[in-house]
C-alpha positions in Angstrom: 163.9 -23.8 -45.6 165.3 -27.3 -45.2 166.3 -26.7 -41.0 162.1 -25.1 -41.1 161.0 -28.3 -42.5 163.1 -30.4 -40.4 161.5 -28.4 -37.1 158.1 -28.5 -38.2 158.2 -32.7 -38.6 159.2 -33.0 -35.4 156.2 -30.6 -33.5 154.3 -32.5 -31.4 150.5 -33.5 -32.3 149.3 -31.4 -28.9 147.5 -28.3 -28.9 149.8 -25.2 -28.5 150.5 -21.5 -30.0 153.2 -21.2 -32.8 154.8 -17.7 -34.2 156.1 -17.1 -37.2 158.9 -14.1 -36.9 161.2 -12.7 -39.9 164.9 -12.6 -40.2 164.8 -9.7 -37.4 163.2 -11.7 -35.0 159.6 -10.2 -35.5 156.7 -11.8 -34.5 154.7 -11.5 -38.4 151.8 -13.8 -37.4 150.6 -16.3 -34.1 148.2 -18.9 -34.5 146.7 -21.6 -32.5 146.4 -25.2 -32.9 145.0 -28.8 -31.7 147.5 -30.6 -33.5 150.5 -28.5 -33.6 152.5 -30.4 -36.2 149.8 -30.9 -38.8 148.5 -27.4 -38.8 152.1 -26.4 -39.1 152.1 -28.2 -41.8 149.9 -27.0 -43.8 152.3 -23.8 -43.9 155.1 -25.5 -45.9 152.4 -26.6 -49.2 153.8 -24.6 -52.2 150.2 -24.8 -53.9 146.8 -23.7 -52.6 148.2 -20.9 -50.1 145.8 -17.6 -50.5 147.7 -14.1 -51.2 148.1 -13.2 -47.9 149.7 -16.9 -46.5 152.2 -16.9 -49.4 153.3 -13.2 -48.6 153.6 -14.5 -44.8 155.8 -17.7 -46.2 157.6 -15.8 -48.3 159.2 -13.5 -45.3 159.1 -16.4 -42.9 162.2 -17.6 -41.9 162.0 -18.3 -38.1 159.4 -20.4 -36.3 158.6 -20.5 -32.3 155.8 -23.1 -30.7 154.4 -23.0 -27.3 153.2 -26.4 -26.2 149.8 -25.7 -23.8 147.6 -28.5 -22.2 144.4 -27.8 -23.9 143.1 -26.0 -27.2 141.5 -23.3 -24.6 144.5 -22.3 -23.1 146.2 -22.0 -26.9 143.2 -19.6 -27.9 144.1 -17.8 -24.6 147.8 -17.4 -24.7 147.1 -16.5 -28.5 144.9 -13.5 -27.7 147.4 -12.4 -25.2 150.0 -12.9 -27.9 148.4 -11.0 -31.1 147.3 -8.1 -28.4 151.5 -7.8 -26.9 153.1 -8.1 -30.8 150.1 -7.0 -33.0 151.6 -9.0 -36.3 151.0 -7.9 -39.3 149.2 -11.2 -40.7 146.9 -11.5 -38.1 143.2 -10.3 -38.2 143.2 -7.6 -35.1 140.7 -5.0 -33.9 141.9 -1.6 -34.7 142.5 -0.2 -31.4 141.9 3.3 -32.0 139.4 4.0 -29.9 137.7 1.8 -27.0 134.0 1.7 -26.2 132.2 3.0 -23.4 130.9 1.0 -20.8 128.7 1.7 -17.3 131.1 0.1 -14.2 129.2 -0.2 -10.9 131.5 -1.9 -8.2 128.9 -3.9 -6.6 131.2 -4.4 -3.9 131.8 -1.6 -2.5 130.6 0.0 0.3 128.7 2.7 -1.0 128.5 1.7 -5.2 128.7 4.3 -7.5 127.6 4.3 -11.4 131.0 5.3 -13.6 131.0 5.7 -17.3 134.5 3.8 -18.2 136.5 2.8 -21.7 138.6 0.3 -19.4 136.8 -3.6 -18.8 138.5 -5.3 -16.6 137.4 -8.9 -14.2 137.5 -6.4 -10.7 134.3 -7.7 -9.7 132.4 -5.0 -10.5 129.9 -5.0 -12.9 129.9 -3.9 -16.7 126.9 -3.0 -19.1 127.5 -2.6 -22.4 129.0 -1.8 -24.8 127.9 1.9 -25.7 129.2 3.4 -29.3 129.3 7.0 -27.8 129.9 8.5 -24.7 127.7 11.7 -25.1 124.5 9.4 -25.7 125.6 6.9 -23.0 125.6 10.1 -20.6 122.3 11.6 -21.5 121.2 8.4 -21.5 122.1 7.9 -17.5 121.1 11.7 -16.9 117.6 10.2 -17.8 118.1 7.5 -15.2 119.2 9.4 -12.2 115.5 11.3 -12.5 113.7 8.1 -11.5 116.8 6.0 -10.1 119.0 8.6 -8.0 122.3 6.4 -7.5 125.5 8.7 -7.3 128.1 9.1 -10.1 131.1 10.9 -7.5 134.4 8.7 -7.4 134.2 7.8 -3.7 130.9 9.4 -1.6 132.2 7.6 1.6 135.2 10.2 2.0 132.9 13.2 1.0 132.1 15.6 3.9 129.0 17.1 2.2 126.2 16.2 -0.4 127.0 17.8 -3.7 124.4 19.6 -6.1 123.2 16.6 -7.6 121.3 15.6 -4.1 119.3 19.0 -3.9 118.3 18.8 -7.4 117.4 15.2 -6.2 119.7 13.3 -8.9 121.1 11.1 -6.1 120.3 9.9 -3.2 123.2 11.2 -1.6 124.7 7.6 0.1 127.4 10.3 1.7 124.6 11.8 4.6 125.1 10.0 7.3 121.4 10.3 7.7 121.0 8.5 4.5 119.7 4.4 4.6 122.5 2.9 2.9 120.6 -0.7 2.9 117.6 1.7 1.0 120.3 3.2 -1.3 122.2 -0.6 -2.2 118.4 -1.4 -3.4 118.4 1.3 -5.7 121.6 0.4 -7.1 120.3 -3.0 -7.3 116.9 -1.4 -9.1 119.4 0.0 -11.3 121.0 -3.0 -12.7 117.9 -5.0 -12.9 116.7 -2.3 -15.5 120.2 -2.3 -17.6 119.8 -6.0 -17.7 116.5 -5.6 -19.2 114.4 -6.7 -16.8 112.2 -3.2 -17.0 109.1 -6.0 -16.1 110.6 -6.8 -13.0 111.6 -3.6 -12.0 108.1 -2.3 -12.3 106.6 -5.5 -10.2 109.2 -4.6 -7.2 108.9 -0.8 -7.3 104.8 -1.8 -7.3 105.2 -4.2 -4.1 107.8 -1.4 -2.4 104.8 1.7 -2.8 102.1 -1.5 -1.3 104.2 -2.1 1.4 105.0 1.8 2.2 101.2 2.8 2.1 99.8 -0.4 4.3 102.6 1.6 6.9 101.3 4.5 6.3 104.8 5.7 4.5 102.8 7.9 2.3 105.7 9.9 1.6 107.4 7.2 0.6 105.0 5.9 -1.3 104.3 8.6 -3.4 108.0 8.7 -4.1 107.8 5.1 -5.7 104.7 6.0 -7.3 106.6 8.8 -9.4 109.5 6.7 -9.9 106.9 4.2 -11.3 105.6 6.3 -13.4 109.3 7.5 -14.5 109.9 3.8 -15.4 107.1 3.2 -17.5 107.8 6.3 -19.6 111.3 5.2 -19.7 109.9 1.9 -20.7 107.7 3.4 -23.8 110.5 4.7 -25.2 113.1 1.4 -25.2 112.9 -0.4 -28.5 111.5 -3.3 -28.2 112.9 -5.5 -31.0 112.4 -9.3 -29.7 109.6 -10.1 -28.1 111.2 -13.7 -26.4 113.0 -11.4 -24.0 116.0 -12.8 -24.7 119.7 -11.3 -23.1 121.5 -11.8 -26.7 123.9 -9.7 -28.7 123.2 -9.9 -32.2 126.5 -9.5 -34.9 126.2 -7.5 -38.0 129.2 -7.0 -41.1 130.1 -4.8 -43.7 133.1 -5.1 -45.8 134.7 -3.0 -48.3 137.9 -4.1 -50.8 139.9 -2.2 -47.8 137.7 -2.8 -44.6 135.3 -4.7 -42.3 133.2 -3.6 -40.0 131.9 -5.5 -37.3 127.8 -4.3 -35.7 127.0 -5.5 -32.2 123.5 -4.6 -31.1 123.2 -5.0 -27.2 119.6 -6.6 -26.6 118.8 -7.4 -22.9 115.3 -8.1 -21.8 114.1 -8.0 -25.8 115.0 -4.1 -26.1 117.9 -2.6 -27.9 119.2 -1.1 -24.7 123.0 -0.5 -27.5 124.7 -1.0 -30.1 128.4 -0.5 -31.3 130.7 -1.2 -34.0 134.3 -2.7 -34.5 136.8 -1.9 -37.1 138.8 -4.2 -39.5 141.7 -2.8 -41.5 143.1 -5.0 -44.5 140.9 -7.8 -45.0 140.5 -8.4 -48.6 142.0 -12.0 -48.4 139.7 -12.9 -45.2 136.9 -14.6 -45.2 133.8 -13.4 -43.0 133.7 -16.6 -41.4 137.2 -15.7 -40.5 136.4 -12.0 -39.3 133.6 -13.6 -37.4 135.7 -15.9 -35.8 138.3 -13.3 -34.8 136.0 -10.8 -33.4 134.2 -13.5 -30.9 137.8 -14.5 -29.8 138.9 -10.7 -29.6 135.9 -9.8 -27.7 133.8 -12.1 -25.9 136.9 -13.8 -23.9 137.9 -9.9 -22.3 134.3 -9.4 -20.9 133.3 -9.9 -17.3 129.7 -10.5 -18.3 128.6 -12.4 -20.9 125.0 -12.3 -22.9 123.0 -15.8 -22.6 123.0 -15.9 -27.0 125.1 -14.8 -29.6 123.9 -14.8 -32.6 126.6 -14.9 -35.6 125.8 -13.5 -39.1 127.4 -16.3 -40.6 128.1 -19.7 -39.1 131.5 -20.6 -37.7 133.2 -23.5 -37.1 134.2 -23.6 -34.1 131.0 -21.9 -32.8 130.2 -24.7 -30.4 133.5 -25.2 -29.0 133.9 -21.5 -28.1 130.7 -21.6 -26.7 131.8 -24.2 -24.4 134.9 -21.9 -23.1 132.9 -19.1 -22.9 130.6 -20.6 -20.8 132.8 -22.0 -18.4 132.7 -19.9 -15.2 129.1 -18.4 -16.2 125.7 -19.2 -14.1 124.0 -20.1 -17.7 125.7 -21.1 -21.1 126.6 -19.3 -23.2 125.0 -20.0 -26.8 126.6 -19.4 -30.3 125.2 -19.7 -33.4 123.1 -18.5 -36.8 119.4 -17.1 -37.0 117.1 -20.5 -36.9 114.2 -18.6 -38.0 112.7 -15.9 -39.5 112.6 -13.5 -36.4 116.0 -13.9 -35.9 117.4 -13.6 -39.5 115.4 -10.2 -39.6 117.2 -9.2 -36.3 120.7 -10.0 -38.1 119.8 -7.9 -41.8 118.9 -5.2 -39.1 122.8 -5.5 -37.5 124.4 -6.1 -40.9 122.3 -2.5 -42.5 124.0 -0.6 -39.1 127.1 -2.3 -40.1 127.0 -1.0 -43.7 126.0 2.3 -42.5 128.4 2.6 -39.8 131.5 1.7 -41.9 130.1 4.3 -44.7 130.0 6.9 -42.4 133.3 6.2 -41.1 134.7 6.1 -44.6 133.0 9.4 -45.8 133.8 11.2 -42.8 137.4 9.5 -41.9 136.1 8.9 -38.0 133.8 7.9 -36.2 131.2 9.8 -34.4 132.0 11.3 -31.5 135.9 9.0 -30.9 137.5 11.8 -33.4 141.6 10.8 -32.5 143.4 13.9 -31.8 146.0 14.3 -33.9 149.0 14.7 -31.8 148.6 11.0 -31.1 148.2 10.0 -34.7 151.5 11.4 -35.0 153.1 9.7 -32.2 152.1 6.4 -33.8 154.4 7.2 -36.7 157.0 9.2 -34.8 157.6 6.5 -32.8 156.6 3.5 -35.6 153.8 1.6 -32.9 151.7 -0.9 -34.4 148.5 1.0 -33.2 147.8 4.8 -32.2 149.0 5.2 -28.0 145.4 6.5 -27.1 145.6 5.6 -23.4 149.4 7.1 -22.2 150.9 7.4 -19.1 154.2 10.1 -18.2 156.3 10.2 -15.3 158.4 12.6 -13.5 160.5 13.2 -10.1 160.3 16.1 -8.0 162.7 16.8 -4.9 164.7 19.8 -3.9 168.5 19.2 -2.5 167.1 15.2 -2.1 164.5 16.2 0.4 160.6 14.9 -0.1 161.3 13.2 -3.4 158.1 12.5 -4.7 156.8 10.9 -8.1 153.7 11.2 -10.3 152.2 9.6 -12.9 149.5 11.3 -15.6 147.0 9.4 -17.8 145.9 11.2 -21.5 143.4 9.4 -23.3 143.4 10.6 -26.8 145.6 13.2 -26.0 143.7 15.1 -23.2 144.3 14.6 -19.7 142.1 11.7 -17.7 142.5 13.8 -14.1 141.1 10.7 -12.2 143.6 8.1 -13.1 146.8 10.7 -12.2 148.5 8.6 -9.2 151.4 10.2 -6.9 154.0 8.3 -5.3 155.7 9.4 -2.1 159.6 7.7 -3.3 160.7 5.3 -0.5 164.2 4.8 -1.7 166.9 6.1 1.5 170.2 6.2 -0.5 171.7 9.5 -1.1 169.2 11.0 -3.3 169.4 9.3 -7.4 167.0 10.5 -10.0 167.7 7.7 -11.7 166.8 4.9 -8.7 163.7 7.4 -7.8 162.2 6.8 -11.6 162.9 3.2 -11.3 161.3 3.1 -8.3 158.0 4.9 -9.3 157.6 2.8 -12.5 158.1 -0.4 -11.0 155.1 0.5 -8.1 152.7 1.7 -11.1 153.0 -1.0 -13.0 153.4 -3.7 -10.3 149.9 -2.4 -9.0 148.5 -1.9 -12.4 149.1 -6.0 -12.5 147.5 -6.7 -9.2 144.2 -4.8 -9.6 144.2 -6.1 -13.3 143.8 -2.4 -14.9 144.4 -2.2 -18.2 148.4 -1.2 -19.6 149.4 1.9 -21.6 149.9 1.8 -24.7 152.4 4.4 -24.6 155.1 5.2 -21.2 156.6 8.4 -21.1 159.5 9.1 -18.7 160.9 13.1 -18.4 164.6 12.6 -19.0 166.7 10.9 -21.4 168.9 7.7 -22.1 169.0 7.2 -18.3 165.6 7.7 -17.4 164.6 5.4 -20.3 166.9 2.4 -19.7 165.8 2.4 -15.7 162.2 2.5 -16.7 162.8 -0.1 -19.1 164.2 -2.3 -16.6 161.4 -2.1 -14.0 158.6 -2.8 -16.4 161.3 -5.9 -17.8 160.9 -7.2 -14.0 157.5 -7.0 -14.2 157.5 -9.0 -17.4 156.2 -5.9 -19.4 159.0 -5.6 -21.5 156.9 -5.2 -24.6 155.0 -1.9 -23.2 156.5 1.2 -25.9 158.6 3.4 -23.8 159.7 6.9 -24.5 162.3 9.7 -22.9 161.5 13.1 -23.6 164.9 14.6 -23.2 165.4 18.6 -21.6 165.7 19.8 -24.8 162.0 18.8 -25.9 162.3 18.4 -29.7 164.5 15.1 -28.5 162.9 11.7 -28.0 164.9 8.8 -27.0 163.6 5.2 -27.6 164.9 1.2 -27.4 164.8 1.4 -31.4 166.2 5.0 -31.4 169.0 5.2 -28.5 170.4 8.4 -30.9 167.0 10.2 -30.3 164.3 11.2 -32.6 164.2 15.3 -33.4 160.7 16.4 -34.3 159.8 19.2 -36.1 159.0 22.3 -33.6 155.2 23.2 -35.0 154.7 19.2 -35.3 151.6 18.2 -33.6 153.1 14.7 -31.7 155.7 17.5 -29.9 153.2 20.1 -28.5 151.4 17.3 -27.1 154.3 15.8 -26.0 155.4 18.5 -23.9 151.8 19.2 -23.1 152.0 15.7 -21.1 155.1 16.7 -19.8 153.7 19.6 -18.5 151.3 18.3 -17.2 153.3 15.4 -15.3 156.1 18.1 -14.1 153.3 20.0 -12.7 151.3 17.5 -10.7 154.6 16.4 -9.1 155.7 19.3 -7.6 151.8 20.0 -6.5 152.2 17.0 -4.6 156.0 17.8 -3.8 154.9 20.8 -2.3 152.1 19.9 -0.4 154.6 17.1 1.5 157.2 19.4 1.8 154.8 22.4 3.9 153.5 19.3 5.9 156.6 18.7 6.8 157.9 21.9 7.7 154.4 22.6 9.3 155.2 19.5 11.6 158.9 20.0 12.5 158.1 23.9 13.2 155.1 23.2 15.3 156.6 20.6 17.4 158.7 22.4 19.1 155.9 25.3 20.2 155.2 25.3 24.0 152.0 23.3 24.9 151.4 22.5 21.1 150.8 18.4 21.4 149.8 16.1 18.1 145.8 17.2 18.4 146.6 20.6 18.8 148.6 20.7 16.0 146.3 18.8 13.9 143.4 21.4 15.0 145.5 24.5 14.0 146.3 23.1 10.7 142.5 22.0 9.8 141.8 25.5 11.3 144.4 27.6 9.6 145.3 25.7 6.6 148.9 26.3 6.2 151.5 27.9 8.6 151.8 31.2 7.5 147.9 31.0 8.2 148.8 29.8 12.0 151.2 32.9 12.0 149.3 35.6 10.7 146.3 34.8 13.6 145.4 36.5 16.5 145.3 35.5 20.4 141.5 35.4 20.1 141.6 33.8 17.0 143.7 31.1 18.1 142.0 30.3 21.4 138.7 29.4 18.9 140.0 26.5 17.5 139.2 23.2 19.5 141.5 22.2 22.1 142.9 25.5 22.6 143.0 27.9 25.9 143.6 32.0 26.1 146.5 30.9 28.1 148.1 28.2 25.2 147.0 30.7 22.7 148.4 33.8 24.2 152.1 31.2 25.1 152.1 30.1 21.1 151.5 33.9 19.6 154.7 35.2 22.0 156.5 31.7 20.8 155.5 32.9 16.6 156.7 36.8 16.8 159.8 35.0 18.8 160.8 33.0 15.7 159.2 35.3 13.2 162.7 36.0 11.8 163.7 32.1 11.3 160.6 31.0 10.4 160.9 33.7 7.1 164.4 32.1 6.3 163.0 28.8 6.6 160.0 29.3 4.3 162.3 31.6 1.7 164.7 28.4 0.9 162.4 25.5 0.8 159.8 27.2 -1.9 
């Protein structure tokens, strides 16, 4: 305790991040300072310590700083901190479940609406946050009857319009016939009305049916007038709750002996367009001014978009100042602070009741409403001893046959079922003699390095098919990347076998247990999607290689047949006149390549036999 005190006297009085870590080396709490030595300080007093600071003294016995330039970049590198070691001291959301959001990537090309758990600063645009994903997707069913924008992942490489156009639920931006400067309006409608500007909506969709009837667009204009009407129905039945119009969230609490619950109500426009909750485990010895504090730091600094007000249950301390760094970057400031009046304290009792009855619910029904956390990944969060349940994880594996084609893929589960949008496949690159091993590193270090560079949110959980090996090579990629602190698990060939940095003996679970059989159920699922892919390359290939060397078969032709024919063994199987149909193809090249086929019908059955 001596050599602490000595350290501590000599910190610097500049703002910075300090860590206090146990005999082990683990990080038990981070905090942030102006004056680095003097809050430090404040550590080392034997009286007036609360419960919870004494217990963290009392297992203290190591003590890293971090000297930053300003206060702002402490808070910063502390959020990044508590969110990479999750200490035990510190006041954290529990990150069992994410909220829903609506993502529209402004710009894009053709923008599409997507529900998404994942906030990131892409440049696109976020709304939100929803509690649940079932009313969030009603909610933009409702939408697309007056507001038609598409939901598909990417319409510009659709060939056709899907069902939703011909029940008119989109516009479909994927016609070519389609006005795409008409359709970026109606995405533009679109996010004027999740902002809360229903008003101004109304006034343009009123100008657009003027100007389409002085035309003589009556078509047109009757279409705005029903979309009009659409609106104002829409309109009746938002909540208006604050009649200032005012883009502000509005913080609610509840706490119990065991936990705090933090309400957010989502009021753009002066209508409750959502609302959602946050959970806090293990706060008896916090204050809320504390909680409050935490959740605004926690929150508000991840967002991409930021309300114009905040208003705070309980005042704060340092409300202005994070105000300030909050609003730096924005178009308008960003405002923190209590109810100044009547109207606004009745808006705050009406977060703080959801709050109590939110956090009641959760503790009489054990979950939440509709984010229920499977329990295979429960179980992984004690299997594997991770300071919070893996609810987004990502597996790899390898597929190549004799070296040839290698090819890599990566699944994403979110709460243990399969996110089929996020799976990625890697085509490996590596020309040595052919190295499972080099081929896994190789895969991992391309995920993650891209991961980084689009800023997309990490795993909380990697999974790598194989063992020791496979581990320790996907360990050292995401150590290149400076990821070293991402949980990584090897699910070894016999499956009940799970290697990790803590465990290098293995981990045996229990055969009926419910972390294995999704365990293997993301194996499965990894295994399978590789050698889809694996496949696919490998029948390109051998498509390629046994077409080039037909007579008067060139690149276009052999493009044409494949589009035509699918596959090969679909070229084979076709007639003369069937192969003279397809573009770019005489009776005489057709009638050449069929003799050229039966010719090689023997070889080309070999071929086929040893490369499935």
């Amino acid at each position: 305790m001596a050599e602490l005190r000595r350290l501590v006297d000599d910190l610097p009085l500049q703002p910075g991040v300090y860590l206090w870590k146990d005999r082990e080396g683990k990080v038990l709490y981070v905090g942030k300072a102006k004056e680095l030595r003097k809050r430090v300080q404040s550590y080392m007093r034997r009286r007036g310590l609360d419960r919870k600071t004494w217990e963290l003294m009392q297992r203290a016995e190591d003590l890293e700083t971090i000297v930053t330039n300003t206060e702002r970049e402490a808070l910063l590198l502390e959020m990044t901190l508590i969110k990479k070691h999750q200490p035990k001291y510190n006041i954290s959301l529990k990150d069992d479940r994410r909220h829903a959001w609506i993502r529209i990537d402004t710009t894009s090309p053709i923008p599409t609406v997507e529900v998404t758990r994942d906030v990131s600063k892409d440049g696109a645009r976020y709304f939100g946050p929803y509690g649940s994903t079932k009313r969030l997707d009603r909610f933009l069913e409702t939408l697309r009857k007056f507001l038609p924008v598409a939901i598909c992942k990417r319409p510009e490489s659709v060939k056709r319009e899907c069902m939703d156009f011909h029940i008119q639920r989109c516009m479909g931006p994927c016609r070519d016939d389609v006005d795409k400067h008409e359709y970026r309006k109606l995405i533009e409608q679109l996010c004027l009305f999740l902002e809360g500007n229903e008003a101004l909506l109304a006034d343009v969709i009123r100008r657009e049916m003027a100007a389409a009837s002085e035309s003589l667009q009556f078509e047109r204009a009757a279409l705005l007038r029903d979309r009009l009407m659409d609106l104002e129905i829409m309109m009746r039945r938002q909540q208006v709750i604050d009649t200032d119009g005012h883009n502000r969230d509005v913080i609610g609490i509840s706490r119990t002996e065991t936990s705090s619950l933090i309400q957010v109500m989502v009021i753009r426009g002066g209508m409750l367009i959502g609302t959602d909750h946050f959970l806090f485990e293990e706060t008896l010895e916090t204050s809320d001014e504390d909680l409050v504090t935490a959740f605004v730091e926690q929150f508000y600094f991840e967002l991409p978009q930021l309300p114009d007000e905040i208003l705070l249950p309980t005042p704060i301390p340092t409300q202005t100042q994070l105000a300030s760094w909050l609003s730096e970057g924005c178009s308008t400031p960003v405002t923190i602070r209590p109810p100044s009046d009547t109207r606004e304290q009745e808006l705050v009792r009406m977060a703080n009741n959801n709050a109590m009855r939110s956090l009641r619910k959760i503790l009489i029904l054990g979950e939440s409403e509709d984010e229920i956390v499977d329990n295979g990944v429960k179980d992984l969060k004690e299997v594997l001893g991770l300071s919070h349940v893996p609810m987004h994880i990502e597996c790899f594996d390898i597929a190549n046959i004799q070296g040839t084609d290698p090819t890599g893929s990566c699944v994403v589960f979110r709460n243990g079922q399969p996110d089929n949008k996020k799976y990625r496949m890697f085509r490996v690159r590596v020309k040595e003699t052919p190295d499972d091993y080099a081929m896994m590193r190789e895969v991992v270090f391309r995920r993650y390095k891209g991961v980084l560079e689009r800023g997309e949110p990490l795993p909380d959980l990697v999974i790598v098919d194989g063992g020791k090996g496979q581990l320790s090579v996907a360990q050292s990629a995401l150590s290149e990347l400076g990821l070293d602190y991402l949980p990584v698990a090897g699910l070894a060939k016999r499956e009940e076998t799970i290697f990790t940095s803590d465990s290098p003996e293995g981990i045996t679970l229990a055969r009926d247990s419910d972390a294995l059989r999704l365990l293997q159920r993301i194996r499965d699922e990894a295994h399978r999607f590789a050698q889809k892919y694996h496949h696919r390359l490998r029948e390109k290939h051998f498509t390629g290689s046994l077409l080039e060397d037909a007579p008067g078969i060139g690149p276009k032709r052999r493009k044409a047949l494949i589009e035509v024919f699918g596959t090969i063994e679909g070229v084979r199987q076709a007639t003369v006149a069937q192969l003279a149909q397809v573009e770019g193809m005489t009776e005489k090249a057709a009638t050449e390549l069929r003799t050229w086929l039966d010719s090689r019908k023997g070889q080309v059955d070999n071929n086929e036999s040893t490369e499935t």
